[in-house]
NUDRENLUM-367172 format. One record per residue: x, y, z of N, C-alpha, C in turn. Coordinates in steps of 0.001 Angstrom, whole numbers, padded with zeros to 6 digits, always signed. Layout:
// NUDRENLUM-367172
XYZXYZXYZ
...
// end
This chain:
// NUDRENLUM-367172
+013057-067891-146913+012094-066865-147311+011678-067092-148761
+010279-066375-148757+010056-066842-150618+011118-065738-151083
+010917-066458-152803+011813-065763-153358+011442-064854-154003
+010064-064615-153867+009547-063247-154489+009077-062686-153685
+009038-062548-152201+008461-061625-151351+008733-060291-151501
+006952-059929-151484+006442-058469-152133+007010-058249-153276
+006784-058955-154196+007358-058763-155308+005491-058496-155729
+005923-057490-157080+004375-056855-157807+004710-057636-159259
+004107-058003-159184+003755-059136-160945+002392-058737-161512
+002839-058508-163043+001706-058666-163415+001954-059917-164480
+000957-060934-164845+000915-061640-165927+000302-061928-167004
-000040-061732-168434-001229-061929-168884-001392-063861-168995
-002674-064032-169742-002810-065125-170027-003059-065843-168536
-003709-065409-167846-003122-065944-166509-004299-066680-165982
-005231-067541-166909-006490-068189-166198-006534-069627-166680
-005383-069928-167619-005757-071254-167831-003843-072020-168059
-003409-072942-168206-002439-073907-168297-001574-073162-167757
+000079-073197-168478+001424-072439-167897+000702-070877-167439
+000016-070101-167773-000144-068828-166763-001027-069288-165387
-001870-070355-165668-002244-070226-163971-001375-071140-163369
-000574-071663-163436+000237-072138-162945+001468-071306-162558
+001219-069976-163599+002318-068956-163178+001589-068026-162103
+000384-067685-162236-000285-067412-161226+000022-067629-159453
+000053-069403-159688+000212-069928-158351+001028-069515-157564
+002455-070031-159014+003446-070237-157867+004309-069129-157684
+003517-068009-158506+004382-066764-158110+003405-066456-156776
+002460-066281-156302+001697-066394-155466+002141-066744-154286
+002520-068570-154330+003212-069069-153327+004549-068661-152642
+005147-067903-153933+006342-067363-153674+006588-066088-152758
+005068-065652-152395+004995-064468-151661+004791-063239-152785
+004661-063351-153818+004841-062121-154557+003073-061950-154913
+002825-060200-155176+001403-059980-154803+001174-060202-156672
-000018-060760-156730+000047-061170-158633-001310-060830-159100
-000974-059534-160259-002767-059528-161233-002577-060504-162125
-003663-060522-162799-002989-061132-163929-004405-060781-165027
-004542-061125-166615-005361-061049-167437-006000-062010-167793
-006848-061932-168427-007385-063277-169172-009003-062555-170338
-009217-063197-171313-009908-062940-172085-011626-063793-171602
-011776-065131-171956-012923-065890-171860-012791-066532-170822
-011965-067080-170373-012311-067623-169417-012894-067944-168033
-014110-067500-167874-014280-066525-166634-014215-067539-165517
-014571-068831-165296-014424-069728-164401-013473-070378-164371
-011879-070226-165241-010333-070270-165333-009884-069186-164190
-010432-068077-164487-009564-066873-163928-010370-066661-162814
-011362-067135-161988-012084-067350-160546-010838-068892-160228
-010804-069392-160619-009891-070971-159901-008719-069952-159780
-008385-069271-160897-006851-068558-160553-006733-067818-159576
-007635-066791-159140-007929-066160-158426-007809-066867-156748
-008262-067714-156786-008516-068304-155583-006954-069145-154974
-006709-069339-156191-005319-070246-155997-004393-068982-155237
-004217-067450-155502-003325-066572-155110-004043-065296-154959
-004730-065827-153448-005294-064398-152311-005096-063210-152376
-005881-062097-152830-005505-060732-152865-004464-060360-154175
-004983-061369-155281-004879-060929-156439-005432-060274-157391
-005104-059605-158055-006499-058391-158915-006575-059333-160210
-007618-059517-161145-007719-059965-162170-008010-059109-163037
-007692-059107-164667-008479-057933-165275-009024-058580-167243
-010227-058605-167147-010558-059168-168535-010294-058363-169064
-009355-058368-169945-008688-057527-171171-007711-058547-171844
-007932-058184-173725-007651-058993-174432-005993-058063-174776
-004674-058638-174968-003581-058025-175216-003531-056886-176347
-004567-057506-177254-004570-056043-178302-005467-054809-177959
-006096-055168-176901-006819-053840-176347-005606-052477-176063
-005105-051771-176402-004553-050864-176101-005079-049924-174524
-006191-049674-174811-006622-048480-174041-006641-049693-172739
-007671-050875-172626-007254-051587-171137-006183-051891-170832
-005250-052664-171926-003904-052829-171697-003304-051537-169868
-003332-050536-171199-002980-048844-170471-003276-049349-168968
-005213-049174-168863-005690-049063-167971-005320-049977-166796
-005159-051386-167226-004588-052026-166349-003919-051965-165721
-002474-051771-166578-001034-051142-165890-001283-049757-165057
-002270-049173-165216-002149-047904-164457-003228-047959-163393
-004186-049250-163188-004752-049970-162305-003611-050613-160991
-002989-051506-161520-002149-051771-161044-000953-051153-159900
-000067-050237-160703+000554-049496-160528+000060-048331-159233
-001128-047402-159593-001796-047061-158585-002626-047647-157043
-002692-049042-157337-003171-050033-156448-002102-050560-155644
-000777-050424-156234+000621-051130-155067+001458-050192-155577
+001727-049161-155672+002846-048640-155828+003579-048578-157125
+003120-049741-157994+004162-049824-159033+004429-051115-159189
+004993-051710-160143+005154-053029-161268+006824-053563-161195
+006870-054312-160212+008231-055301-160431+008590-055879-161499
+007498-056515-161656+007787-057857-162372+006694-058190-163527
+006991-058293-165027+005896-058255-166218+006063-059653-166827
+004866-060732-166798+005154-062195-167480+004512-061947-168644
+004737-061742-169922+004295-062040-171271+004316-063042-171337
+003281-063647-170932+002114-064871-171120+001254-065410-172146
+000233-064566-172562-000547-064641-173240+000017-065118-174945
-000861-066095-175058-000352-066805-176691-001660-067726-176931
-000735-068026-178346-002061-068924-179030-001120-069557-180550
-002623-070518-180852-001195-071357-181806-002647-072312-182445
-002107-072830-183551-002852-073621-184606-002048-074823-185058
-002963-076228-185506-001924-076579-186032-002393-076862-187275
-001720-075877-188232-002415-075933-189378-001006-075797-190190
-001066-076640-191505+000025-076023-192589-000034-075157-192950
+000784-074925-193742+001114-073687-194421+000305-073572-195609
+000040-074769-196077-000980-074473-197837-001938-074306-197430
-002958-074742-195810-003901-074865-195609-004432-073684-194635
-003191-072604-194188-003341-071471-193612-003742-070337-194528
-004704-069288-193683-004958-068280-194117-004421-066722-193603
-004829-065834-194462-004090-064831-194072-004567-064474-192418
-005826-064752-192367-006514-064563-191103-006025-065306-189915
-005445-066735-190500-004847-067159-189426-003316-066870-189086
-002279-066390-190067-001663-066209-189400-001741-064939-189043
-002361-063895-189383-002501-062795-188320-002535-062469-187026
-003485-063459-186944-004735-064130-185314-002978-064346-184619
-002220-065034-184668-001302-066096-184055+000002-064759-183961
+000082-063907-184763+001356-062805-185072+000867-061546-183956
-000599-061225-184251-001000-060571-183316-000932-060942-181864
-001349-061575-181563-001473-061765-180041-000423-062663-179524
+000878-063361-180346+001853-063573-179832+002618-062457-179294
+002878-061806-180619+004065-060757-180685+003555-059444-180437
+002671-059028-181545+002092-057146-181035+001419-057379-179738
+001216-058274-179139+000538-058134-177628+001539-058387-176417
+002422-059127-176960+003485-058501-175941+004334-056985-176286
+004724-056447-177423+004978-055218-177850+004175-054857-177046
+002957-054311-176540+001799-053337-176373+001617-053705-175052
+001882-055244-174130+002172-054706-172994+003165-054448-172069
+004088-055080-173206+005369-054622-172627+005586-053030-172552
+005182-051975-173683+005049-050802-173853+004750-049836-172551
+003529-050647-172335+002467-049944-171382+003423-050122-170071
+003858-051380-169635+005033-051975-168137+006173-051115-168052
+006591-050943-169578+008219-050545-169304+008222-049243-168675
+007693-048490-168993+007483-046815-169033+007745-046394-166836
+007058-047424-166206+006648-047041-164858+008589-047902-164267
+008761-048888-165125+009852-049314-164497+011250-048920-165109
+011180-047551-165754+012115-047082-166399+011882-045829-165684
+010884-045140-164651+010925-044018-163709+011297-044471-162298
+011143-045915-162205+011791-046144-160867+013177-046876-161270
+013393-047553-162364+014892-048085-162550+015395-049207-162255
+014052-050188-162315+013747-051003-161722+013076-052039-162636
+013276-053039-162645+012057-054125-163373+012507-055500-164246
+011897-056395-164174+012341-057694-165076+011052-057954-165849
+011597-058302-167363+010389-059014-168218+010468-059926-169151
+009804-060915-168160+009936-061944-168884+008829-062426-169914
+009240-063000-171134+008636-063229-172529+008154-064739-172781
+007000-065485-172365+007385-066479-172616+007657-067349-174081
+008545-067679-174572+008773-068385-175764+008236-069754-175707
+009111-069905-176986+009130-071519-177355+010373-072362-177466
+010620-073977-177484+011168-074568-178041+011408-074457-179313
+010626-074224-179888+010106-074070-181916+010989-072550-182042
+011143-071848-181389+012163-070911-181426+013818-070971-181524
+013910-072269-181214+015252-072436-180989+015993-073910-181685
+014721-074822-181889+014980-075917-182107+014328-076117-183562
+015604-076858-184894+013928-077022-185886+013423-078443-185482
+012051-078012-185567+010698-078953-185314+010187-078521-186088
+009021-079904-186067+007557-079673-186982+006681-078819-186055
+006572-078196-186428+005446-077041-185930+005051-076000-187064
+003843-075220-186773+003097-074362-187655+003912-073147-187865
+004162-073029-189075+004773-071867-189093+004329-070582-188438
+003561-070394-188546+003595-069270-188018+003406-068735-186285
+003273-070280-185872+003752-070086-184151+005445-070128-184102
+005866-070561-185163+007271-070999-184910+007961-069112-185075
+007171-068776-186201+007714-067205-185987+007382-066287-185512
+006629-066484-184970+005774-065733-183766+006537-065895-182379
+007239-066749-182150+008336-067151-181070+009563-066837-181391
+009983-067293-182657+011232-066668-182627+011464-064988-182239
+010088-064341-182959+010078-062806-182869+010458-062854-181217
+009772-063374-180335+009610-063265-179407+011221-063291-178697
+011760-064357-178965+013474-064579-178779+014244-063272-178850
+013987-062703-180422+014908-061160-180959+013662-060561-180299
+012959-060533-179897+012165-059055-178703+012955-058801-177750
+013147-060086-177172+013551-060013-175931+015230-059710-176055
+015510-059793-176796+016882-059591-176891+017287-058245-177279
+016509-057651-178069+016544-056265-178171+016565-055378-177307
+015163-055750-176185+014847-055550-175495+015789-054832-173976
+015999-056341-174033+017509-056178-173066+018465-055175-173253
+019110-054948-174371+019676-053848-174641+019364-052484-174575
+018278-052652-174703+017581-051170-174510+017080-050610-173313
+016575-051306-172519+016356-051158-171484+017351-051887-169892
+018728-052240-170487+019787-052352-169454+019918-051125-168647
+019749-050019-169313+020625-048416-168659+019367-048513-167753
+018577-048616-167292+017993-048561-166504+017341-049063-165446
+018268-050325-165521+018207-051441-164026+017334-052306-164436
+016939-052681-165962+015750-053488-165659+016554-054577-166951
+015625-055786-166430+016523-057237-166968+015311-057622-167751
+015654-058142-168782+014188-058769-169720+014831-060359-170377
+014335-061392-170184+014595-062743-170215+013597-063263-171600
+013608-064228-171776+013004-065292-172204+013071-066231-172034
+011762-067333-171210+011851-069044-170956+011349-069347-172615
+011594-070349-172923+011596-071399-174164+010732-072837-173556
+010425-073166-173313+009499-074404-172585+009667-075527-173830
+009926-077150-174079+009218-077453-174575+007615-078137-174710
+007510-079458-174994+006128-079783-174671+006246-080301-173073
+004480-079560-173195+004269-079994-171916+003089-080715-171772
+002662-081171-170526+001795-081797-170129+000082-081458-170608
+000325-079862-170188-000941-079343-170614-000684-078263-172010
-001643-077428-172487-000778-076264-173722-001305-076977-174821
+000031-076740-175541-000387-077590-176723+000049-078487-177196
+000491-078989-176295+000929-080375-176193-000383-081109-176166
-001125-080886-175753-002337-081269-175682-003221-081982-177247
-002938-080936-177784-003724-081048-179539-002562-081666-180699
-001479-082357-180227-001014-082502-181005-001324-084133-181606
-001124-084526-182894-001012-086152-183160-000252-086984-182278
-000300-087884-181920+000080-088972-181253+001593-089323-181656
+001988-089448-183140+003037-089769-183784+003915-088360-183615
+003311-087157-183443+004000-085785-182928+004766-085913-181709
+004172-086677-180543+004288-086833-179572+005260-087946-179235
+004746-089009-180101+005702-090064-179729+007409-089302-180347
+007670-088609-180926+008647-088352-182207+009604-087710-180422
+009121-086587-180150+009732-085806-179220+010091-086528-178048
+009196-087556-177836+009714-088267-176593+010492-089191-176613
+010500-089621-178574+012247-090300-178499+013724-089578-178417
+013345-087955-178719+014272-087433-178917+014665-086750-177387
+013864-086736-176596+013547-086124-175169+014553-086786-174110
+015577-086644-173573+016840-086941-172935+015563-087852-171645
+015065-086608-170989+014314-087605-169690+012992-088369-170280
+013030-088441-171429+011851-089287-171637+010302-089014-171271
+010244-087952-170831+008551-087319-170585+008191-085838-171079
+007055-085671-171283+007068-083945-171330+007115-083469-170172
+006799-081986-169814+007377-081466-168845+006270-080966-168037
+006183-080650-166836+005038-080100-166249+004648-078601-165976
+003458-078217-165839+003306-076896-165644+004315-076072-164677
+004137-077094-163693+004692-076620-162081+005988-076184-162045
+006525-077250-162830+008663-077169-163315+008444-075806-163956
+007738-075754-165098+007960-074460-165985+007772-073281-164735
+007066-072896-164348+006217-072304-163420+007298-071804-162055
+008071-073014-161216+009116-072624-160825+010294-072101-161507
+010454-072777-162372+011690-072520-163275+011677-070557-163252
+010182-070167-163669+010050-068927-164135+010406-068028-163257
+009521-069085-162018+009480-067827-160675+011323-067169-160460
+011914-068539-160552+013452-068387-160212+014461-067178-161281
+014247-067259-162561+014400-066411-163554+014397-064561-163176
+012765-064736-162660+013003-063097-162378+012862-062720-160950
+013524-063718-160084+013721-063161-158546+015187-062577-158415
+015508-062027-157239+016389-061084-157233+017586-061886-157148
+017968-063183-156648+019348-064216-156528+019451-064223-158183
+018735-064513-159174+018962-064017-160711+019641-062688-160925
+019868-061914-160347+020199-060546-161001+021381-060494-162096
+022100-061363-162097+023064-061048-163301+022824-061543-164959
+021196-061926-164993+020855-062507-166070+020033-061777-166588
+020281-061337-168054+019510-060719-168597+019642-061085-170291
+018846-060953-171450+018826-061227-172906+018769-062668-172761
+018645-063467-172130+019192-065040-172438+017375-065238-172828
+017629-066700-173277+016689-067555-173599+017297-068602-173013
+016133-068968-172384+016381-070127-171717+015478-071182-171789
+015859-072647-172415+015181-073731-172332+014656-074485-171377
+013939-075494-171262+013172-076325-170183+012533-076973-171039
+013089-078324-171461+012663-079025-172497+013273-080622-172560
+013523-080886-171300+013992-082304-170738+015271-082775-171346
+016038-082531-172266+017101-082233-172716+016838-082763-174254
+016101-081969-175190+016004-082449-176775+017046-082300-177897
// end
């Protein structure tokens, strides 16, 4: 049987790289999946199509009031919210002398206060049924030092102590909150990086390749299905062994 059958997911970020791929294969897994997305409107139609009788909703994570609306879209449309993927991110690769206040805002905001704000909006419905998993997606750069931009690197770590807080706070009430750590992958931002960036990690990279959407993507589905139940606060890597 899948391992998310009738499972209710929502995900943001969910029209282009690791979210439509989280899209899929929570999809495939039997579990019913909305998900968000900002611009992409012919990302989040392919997503759509990939996982039948999914709701989509253009709303950006700092929207508060859609945020709301969504979750209470949702929620009223199936009953209620299993399962929450904090998805949605973004990242630069810019130094630090050559960053602005604007940019690291851009990267602090919609890493971190946009999962705050929809995690906010999720927890509330799965703290009246007693029920729920949420998962955060991180980083490698959270856990490992690397060259990376500062301020994605702390924008993830936040994300690490979210989720860990998190957990604690919301244990008394049946609900489990995780964090995956991914490192580079195939698509993301692995994508924009220098060549000599790339070559560096794949000497240090145990299997010798980056990693694929699909691995991350299962990896995730497995995290917050119910044979997981005794896992909760962890961070967990997927990073070929660095």
């Amino acid at each position: 049987m899948a391992i998310l059958d009738g499972k209710r997911v929502l995900i943001t970020g969910g029209s282009r790289g690791l979210g439509r791929a989280l899209v899929k294969t929570f999809a495939d897994e039997g579990a019913r999946v909305a998900f968000s997305y900002v611009n992409d409107v012919a990302g989040a139609a392919a997503a759509a199509a990939d996982a039948p009788g999914s709701m989509s909703f253009r709303v950006s994570v700092l929207d508060v009031a859609g945020t709301d609306a969504m979750i209470e879209s949702v929620e009223h449309e199936w009953g209620g919210l299993d399962i929450l993927v904090n998805n949605a991110g973004v990242s630069q690769n810019l130094p630090l002398a050559l960053m602005e206040e604007e940019d690291w805002d851009r990267v602090m905001d919609i890493n971190v206060k946009g999962t705050f704000l929809t995690s906010r909006a999720a927890i509330k419905g799965m703290i009246r049924r007693r029920d729920g998993v949420v998962l955060n997606i991180g980083s490698l750069v959270a856990v490992r030092m690397m060259e990376a931009p500062v301020h994605y690197c702390a924008s993830k770590a936040a994300i690490k102590g979210l989720s860990e807080a998190l957990a604690k706070e919301v244990a008394r009430y049946g609900i489990r909150v995780l964090c995956l750590a991914p490192g580079l992958l195939e698509d993301g931002v692995g994508r924009n990086l220098p060549d000599y960036r790339l070559a560096d990690y794949l000497k240090h990279c145990s299997l010798g390749r980056l990693g694929s959407l699909e691995e991350v993507a299962r990896l995730a589905a497995f995290l917050v299905c119910d044979a997981n139940s005794y896992m909760s606060g962890e961070t967990v890597t997927a990073d070929g062994g660095v």
